[in-house]
N, C-alpha and C positions, 0 to 999 in steps of 0.2 A: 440474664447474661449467660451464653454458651460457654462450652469449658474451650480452654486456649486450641484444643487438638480440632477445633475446625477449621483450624488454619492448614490442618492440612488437608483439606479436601483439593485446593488448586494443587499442589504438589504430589497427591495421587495421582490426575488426572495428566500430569507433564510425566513421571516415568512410565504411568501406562503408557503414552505413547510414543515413548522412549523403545518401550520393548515391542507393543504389537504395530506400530506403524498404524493403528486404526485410530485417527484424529476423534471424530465422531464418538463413538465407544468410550475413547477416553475420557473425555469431559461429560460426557453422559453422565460415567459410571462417579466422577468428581461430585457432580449436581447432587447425586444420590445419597452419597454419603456426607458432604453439608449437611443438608436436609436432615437427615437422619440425629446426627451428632448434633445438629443445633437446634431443632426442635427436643432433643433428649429422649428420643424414642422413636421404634419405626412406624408405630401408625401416625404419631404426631408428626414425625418427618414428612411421611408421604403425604399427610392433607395439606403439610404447610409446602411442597413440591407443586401439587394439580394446583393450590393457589396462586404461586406465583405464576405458574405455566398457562393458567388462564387468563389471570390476568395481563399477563405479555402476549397473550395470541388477540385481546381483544383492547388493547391501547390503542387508540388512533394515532399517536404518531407512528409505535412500532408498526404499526399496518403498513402507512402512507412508506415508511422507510424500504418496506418490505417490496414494495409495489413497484416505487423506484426503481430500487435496484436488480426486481423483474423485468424489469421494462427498459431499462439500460442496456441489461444483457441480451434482450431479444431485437434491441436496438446493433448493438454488435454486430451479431449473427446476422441479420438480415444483410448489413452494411459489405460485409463479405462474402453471401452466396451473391447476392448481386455484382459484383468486380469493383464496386465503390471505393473502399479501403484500398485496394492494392491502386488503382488506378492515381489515388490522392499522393498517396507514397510515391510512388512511378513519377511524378510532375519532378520530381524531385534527380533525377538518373541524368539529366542534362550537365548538373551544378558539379559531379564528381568527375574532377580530370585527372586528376593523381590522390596519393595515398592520405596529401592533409585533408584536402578538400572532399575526399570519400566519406573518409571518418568525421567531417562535418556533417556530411547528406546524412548518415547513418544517425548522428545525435538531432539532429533535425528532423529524420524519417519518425523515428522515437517520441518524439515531439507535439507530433503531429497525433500519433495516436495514443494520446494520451487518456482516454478515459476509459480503456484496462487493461491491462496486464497482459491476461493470455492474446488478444488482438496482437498488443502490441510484437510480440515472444513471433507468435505465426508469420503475420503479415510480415513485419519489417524487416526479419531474417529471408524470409524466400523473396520477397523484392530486391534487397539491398545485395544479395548475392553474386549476380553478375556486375554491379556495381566494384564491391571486392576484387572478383579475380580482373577484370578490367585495368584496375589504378593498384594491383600489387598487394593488397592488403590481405593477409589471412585471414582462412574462414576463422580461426579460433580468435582471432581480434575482433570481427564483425560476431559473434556471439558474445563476446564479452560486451559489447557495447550494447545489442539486444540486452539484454539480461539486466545491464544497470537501467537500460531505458524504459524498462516492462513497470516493476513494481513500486521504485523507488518513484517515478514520474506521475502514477494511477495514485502513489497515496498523498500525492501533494495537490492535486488536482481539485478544485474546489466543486468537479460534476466529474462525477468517474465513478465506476461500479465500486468503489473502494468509500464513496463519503458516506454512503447510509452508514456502513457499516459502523465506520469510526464516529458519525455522531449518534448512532444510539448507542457507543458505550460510552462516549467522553457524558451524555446526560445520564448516567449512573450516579456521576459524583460531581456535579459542579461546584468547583469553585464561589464565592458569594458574588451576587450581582454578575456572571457569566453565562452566559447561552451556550449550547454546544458549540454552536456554528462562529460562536464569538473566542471559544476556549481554540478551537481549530484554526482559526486564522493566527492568534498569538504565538498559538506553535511553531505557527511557520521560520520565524528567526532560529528556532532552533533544530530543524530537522541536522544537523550533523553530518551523518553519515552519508546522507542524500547529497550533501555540500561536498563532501570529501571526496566522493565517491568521482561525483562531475569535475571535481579539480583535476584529479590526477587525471581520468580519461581524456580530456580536455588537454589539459596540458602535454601528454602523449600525443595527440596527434600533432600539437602545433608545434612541438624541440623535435620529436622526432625518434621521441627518446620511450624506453619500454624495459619493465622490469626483466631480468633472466630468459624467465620460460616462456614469455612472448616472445621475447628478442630472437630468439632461436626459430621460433614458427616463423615468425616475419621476415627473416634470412633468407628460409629454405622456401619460400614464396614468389613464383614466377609472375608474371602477367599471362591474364587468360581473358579469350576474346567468347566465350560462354553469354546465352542469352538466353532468358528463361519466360518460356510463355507460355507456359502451367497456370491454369486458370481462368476464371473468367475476364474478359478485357475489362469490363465495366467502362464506367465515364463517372469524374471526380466528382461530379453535382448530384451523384447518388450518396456521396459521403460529406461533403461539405454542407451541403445547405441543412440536411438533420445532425452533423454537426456546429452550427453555427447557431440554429434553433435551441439545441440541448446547451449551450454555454450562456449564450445571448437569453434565452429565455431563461434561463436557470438566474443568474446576475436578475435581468430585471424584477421577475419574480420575487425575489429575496428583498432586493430592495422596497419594492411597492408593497410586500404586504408589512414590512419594519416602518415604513411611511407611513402607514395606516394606524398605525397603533403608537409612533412616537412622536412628540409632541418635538423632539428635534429636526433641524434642519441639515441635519450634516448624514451623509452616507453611511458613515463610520457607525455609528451610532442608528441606522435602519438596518443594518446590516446585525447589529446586536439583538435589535430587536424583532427579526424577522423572523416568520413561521416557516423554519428548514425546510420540515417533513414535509409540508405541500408547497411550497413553491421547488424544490424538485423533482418532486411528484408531477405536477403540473406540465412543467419543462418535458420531463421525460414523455409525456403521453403528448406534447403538441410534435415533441421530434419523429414519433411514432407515425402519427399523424402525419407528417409533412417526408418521411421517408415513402408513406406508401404513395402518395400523390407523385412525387418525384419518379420513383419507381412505375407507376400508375404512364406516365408523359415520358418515359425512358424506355418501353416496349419490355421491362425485365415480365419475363415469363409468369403467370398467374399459379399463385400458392408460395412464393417465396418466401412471402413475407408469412405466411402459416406455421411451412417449415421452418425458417427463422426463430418463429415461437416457441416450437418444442426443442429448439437446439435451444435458443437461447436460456430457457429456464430448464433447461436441463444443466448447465453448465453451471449455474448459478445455486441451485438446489441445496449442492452440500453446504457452502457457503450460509447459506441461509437459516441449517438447520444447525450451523455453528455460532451464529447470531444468538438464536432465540437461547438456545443453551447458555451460551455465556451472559444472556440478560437472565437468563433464572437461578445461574451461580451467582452474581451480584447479588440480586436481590434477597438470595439464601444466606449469603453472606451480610448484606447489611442487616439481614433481623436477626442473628447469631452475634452482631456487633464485633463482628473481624474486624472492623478496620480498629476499634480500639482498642481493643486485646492486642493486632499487630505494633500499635503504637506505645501503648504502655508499655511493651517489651520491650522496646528497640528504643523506646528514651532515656538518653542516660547514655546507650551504647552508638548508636547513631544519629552524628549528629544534622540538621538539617541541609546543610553545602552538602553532603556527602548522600543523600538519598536520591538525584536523579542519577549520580553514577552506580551507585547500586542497581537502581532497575534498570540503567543499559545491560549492567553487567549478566542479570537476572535475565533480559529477555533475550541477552544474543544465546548461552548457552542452551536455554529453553526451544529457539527457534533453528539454530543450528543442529540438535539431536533430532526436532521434528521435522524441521523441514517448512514448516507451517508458519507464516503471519500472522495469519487470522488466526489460529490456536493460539500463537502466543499473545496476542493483543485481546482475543476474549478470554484467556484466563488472567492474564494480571493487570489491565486496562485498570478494573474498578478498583482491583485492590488498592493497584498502588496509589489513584486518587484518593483512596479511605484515606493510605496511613498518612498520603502528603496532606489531608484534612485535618486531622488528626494530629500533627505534629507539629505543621504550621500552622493554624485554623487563622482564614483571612489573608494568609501569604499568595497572591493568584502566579506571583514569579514565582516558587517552586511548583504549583502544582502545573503549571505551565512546560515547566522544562518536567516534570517528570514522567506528563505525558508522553512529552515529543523523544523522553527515550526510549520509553517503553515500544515505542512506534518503530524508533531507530533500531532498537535491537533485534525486533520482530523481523527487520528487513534485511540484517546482516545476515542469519540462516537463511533468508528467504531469496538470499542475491548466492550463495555460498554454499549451501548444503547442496552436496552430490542428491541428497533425493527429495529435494525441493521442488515443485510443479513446473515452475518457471524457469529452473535451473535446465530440468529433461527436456521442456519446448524450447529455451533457446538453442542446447547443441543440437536438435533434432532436424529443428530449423533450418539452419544453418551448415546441414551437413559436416556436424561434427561428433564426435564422441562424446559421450559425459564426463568420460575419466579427461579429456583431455581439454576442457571445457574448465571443468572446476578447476582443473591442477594450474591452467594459464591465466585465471581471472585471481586466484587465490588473493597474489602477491597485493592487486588493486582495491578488493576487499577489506584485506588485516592490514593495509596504512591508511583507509578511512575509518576503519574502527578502532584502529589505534587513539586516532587524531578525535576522532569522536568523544574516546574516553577522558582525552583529556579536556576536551571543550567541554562537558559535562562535570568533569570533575572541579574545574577552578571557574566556572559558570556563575556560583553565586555571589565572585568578584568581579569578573571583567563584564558580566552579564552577555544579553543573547548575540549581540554585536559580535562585542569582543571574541565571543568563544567560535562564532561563526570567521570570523579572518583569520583566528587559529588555524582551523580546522583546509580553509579556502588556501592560506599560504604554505604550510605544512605540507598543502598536496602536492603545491605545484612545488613546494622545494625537494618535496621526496621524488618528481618523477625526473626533474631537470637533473639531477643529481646520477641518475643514470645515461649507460652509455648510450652511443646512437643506435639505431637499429637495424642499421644498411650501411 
């Protein structure tokens, strides 16, 4: 058993990059020192480091995850040097006549591109534009709605460049009798702030109503008769049909190979027992496949889909190498037995109801100093499934909710931090400021994570329901509650 101080190896690698801004670096340098501390020496550190690190380079699911989420993103990419993406969005420019029904095309545009983030951040900000100054609406209003629609939408998304990621750490620590893909779907009653976040914006467009420092932008906001045709035109069937491929094939996939191996007849239950990693894996290379043929019978220009490749796994890259990292701090960590060093500590001192607000609490400051998601969700994902193992052992409702906060709080910096990725592509987008960006989205943010916190904290009474209509009426009574905006 390791001495307790490996516990701070993840809390190294959060103020490293706190201070250098270098995500990557930081959790590196975290890995390093686990290792070190929990094997009790630095030669033992380092062979027990290249172990786990080979052996996560050479798992066949970590592969097939990895492949995935390659192929996703060069999926992306292709779907937008071709004009596919904006074009799918574009169907959409008819349905906004005024300022409620804008702010719906925009939550819908969002919607729509849902399987990543930055897609969503680019595309749906420079399409939905002229949209805005059209029906009145502020560019800093259509970034704010970008911005909730980018990451919070990609991580709920059951095929999105976001699922590899989240089920090869949720399979760090499963729960008993739980699958990754089976722990992912149960979280879903409790994504929170994802709930919060849609209420209030939602509710803003349809009362009409808007905190302070929008109200103000939205005042001083004319109608503009602006038309934007930057880009290529494309034609929507370059984006639908390998998106309809990547969901539809992804869905059946899962299904049929859980069919194959369980002796039930209920979905629910093929769906627990289906092999993730390659059915969308699978999925993703038939959408590949069926974008070039489209592309191929579309006249798009020869090498796109090439280019696509190195954009796309360019894009994807860091990402990736922040994956394997944070599966080799788990695994450093579970042979140091963090998780029950963290829990012996904390038992006695905290009590079970109070550990998933803990790790909102845990990931939003983590995720708001870095800025980062995925930093915050690969450094305390495992953990904190050890210590919810560990505290509850067999409880799958806490360690259920204390995924889905850990995930929550990952996404409040990541919707909210000035130097958040997603944060700089929606105001960029959207031809706005960042300072003016964050400072107008603020308000919408801190009363979903308010509400968040308390749906997480009285959660292991009312449970995922209850704390979900918290959270869904909270919003819309906090936005109704404000003055009109015109």
């Amino acid at each position: 058993m390791a001495e307790p101080y490996v516990l701070a190896a993840p809390l190294i690698s959060v103020v490293l990059a706190f201070v250098t801004r270098r995500i990557v670096a930081s959790l590196a340098a975290g890995v390093v020192v686990a290792a070190i501390v929990g094997a009790g020496g630095v030669s033992d550190g380092l062979r027990l480091l290249a172990g786990v690190t080979w052996g996560n380079l050479v798992d066949r699911d970590n592969l097939l995850l990895t492949a995935f989420s390659t192929a996703v993103a060069v999926l992306v990419a292709h779907m937008g040097r071709s004009g596919g993406t904006r074009a799918l969005v574009g169907a959409l420019l008819p349905l906004a006549r005024g300022p409620r029904s804008a702010q719906l095309s925009m939550a819908g545009a969002g919607g729509l591109v849902f399987f990543d983030d930055y897609a969503s951040c680019l595309v749906v900000g420079t399409t939905m534009g002229p949209v805005a100054d059209r029906a009145g609406v502020s560019r800093a209003k259509l970034a704010a709605w970008v911005d909730a629609m980018a990451a919070p939408i990609a991580s709920i998304a059951p095929v999105s460049t976001w699922i590899g990621f989240q089920l090869g750490l949720l399979a760090t620590a499963l729960p008993v009798g739980m699958g990754a893909m089976d722990l992912f779907l149960a979280m879903m009653p409790w994504r929170l702030y994802t709930f919060g976040l849609l209420a209030v914006l939602l509710g803003s467009a349809i009362f009409g109503r808007d905190f302070p420092a929008m109200a103000a932008m939205e005042r001083a906001t004319e109608r503009r008769t602006t038309v934007d045709a930057s880009g290529p035109p494309g034609r929507w069937e370059l984006a639908a049909w390998p998106l309809l491929t990547l969901g539809g094939g992804g869905l059946g996939l899962l299904l049929l190979s859980g069919a194959m191996t369980s002796p039930s007849t209920s979905p629910v239950d093929w769906l627990r027992e289906a092999d993730s990693a390659a059915a969308l894996f699978g999925a993703a290379m038939a959408a590949l496949g069926v974008a070039a043929l489209t592309a191929w019978r579309g006249g798009v220009p020869r090498g796109t889909m090439g280019a696509a490749a190195t954009a796309g796994a360019a894009t994807v890259a860091e990402a990736l190498v922040i994956l394997h990292l944070a599966w080799a701090m788990s695994d450093v960590l579970a042979h140091a037995g963090a998780a029950e060093i963290a829990a012996n500590a904390l038992r006695g001192e905290l009590s079970t109801w109070a550990l998933p607000l803990s790790a909102f609490g845990v990931a939003t400051f983590t995720s708001l100093g870095t800025g980062s998601s995925w930093f915050t969700m690969g450094t305390l994902l495992p953990v904190a499934l050890g210590v919810s193992g560990a505290l509850a052992p067999g409880e799958a409702l806490f360690a259920t909710a204390t995924a889905a906060a850990v995930v929550e709080g990952a996404l409040v910096g990541d919707h909210l931090s000035p130097v958040s990725d997603t944060t700089v592509l929606s105001a960029l987008s959207c031809d706005v400021d960042v300072w003016t960006h964050a400072r107008t989205q603020l308000a919408y943010g801190a009363t979903a994570a308010t509400l968040a916190a308390i749906g997480f904290g009285v959660g292991g009474w009312v449970g995922a329901v209850g704390s979900a209509a918290i959270v869904i009426a909270g919003g819309t009574a906090a936005i109704a509650l404000q003055p009109r905006s015109s």
